[in-house]
GUSENU-937832 format. One record per residue: x, y, z of N, C-alpha, C, O in turn; residue number from 1. Coordinates in steps of 0.001 Angstrom, whole numbers, plus 500000, padded with zeros to 6 digits. Layout:
! GUSENU-937832
<<X Y Z> <X Y Z> <X Y Z> <X Y Z> NUM>
...
***
This chain:
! GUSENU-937832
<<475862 526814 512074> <476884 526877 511068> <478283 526836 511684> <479223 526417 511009> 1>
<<478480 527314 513116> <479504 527363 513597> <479758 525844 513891> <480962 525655 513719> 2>
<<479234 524867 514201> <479636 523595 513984> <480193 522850 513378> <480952 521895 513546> 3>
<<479325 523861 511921> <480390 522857 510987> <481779 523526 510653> <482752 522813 510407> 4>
<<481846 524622 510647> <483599 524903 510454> <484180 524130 511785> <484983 523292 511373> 5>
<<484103 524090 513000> <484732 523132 513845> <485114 521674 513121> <486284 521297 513186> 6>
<<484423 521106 512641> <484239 520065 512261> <484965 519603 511361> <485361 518452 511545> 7>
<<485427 520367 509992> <486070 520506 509076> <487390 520335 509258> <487883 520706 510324> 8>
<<488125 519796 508340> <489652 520021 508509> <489893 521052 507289> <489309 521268 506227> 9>
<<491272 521701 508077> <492254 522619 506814> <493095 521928 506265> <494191 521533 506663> 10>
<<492547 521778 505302> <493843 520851 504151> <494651 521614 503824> <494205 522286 502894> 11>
<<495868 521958 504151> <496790 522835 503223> <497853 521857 502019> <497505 520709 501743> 12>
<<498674 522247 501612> <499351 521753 500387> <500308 521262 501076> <500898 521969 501893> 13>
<<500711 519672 500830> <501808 519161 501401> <503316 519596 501039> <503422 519967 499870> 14>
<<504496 519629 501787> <505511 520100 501388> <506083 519237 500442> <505707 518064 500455> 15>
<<507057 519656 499492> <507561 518204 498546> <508172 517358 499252> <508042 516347 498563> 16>
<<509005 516929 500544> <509599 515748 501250> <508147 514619 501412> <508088 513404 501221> 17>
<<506965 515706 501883> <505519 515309 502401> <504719 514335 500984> <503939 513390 501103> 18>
<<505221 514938 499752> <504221 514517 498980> <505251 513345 498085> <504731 512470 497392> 19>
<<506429 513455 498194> <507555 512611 497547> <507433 511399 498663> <507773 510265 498327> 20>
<<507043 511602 499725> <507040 510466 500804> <505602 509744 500129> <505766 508630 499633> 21>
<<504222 510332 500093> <503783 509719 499809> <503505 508756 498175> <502774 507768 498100> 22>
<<504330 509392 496944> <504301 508799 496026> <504922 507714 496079> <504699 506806 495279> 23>
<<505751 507640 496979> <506948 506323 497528> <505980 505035 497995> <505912 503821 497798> 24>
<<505400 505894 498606> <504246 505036 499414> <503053 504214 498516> <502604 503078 498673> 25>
<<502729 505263 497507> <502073 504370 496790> <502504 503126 495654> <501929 502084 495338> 26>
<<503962 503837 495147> <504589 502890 494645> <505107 501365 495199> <505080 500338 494521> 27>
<<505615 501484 496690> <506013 500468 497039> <504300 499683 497343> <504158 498461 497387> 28>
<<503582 500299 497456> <501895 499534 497627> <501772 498304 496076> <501628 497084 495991> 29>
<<501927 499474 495012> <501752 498807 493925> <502796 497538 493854> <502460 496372 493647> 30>
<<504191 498035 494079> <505118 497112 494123> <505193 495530 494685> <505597 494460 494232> 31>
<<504628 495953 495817> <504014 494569 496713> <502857 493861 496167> <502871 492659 495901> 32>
<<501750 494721 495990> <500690 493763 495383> <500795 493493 493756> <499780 493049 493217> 33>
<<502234 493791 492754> <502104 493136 491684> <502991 492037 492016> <502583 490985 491525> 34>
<<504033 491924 492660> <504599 490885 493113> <504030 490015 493883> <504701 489014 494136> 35>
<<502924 490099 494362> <502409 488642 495457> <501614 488508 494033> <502044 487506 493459> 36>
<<500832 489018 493434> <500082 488651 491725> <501322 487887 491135> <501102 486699 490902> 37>
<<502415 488286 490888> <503052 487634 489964> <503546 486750 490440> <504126 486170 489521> 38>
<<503800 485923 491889> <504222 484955 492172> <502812 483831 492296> <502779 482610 492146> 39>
<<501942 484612 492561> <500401 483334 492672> <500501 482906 490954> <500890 481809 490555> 40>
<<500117 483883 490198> <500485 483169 488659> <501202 483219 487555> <500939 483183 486353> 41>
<<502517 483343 488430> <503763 482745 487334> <503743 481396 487547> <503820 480916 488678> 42>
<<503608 480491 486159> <503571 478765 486539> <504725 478470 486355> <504962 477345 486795> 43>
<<506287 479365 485525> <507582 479331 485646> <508465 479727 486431> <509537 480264 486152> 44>
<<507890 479385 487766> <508899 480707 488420> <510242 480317 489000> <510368 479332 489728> 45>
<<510846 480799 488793> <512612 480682 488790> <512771 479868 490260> <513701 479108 490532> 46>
<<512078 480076 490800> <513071 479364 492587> <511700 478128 492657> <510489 478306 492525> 47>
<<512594 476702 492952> <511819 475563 492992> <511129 475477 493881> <511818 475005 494786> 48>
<<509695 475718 494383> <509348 476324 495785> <507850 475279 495645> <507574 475515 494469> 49>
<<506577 474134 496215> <505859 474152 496644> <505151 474712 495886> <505417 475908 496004> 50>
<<504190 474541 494965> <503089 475447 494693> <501900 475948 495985> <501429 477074 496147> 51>
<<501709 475061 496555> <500894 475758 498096> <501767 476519 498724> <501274 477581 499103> 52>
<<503005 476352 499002> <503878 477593 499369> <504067 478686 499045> <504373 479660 499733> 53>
<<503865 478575 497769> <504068 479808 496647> <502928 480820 496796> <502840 482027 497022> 54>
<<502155 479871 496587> <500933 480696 496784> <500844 481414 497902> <500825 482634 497737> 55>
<<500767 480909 499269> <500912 481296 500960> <501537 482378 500327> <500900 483334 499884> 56>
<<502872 482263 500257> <503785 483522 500149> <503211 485119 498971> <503352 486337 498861> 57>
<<502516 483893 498325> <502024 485631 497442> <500757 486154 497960> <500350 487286 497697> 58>
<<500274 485495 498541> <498959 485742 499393> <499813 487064 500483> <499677 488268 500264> 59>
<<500670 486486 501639> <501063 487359 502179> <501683 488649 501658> <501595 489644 502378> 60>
<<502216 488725 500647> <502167 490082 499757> <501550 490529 499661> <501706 491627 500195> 61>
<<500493 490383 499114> <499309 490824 499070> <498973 491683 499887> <498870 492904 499768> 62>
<<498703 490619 501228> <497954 491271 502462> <499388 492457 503000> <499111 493641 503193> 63>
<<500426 492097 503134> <501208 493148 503189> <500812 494666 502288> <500569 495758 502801> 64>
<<500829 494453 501356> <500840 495627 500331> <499331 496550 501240> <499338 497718 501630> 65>
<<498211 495559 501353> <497112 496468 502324> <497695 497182 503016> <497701 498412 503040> 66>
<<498432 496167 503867> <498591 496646 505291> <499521 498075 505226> <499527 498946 506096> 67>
<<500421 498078 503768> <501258 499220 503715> <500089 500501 503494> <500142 501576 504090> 68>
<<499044 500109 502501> <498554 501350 501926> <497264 501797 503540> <496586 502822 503616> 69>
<<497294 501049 504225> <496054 501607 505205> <496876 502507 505595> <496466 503668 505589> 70>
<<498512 502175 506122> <499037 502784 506543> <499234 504343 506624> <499131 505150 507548> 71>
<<499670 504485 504825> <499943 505633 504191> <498356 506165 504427> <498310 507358 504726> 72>
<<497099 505514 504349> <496226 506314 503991> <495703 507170 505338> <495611 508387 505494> 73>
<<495432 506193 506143> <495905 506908 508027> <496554 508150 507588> <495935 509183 507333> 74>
<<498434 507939 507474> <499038 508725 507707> <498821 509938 506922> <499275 510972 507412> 75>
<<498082 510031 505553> <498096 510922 504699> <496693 511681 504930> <496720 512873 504623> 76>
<<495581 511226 505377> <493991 511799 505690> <493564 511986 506984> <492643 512776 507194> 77>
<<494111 511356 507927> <493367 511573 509704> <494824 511964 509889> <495413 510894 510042> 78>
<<495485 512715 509936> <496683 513327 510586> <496011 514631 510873> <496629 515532 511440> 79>
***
């Protein structure tokens, strides 16, 4: 039994800078992946751009927006 309390983490309650950082975090996640969505299918979209370009570019949003939330999720669970 003594193993498993080793094993365990102590979650305590994040401070508000701690937990305001991470709502930021999830917002700008959402932020990124509705914007690479809304540039793959807006068929009006304001700047004259390539539709294969367009796309590339909302694709990389996309994969950005991951790359933000692995981030936060690292930083917020294995710390």
């Amino acid at each position: 039994m003594s193993g498993f309390n080793r094993n365990t983490k102590k979650f305590s309650q994040k401070s508000p800078s701690q937990r305001f950082l991470s709502i930021l975090g999830l917002a700008m996640f959402a932020f990124y992946f509705i914007l690479g969505v809304l540039v793959i299918f807006w068929n009006n979209f304001p700047i004259a751009i390539d539709p294969a370009y367009k796309n590339i570019f909302g694709v990389l949003l996309i994969v950005y927006s991951f790359m933000r939330f692995a981030r936060l999720w690292q930083n917020n669970f294995f710390r």
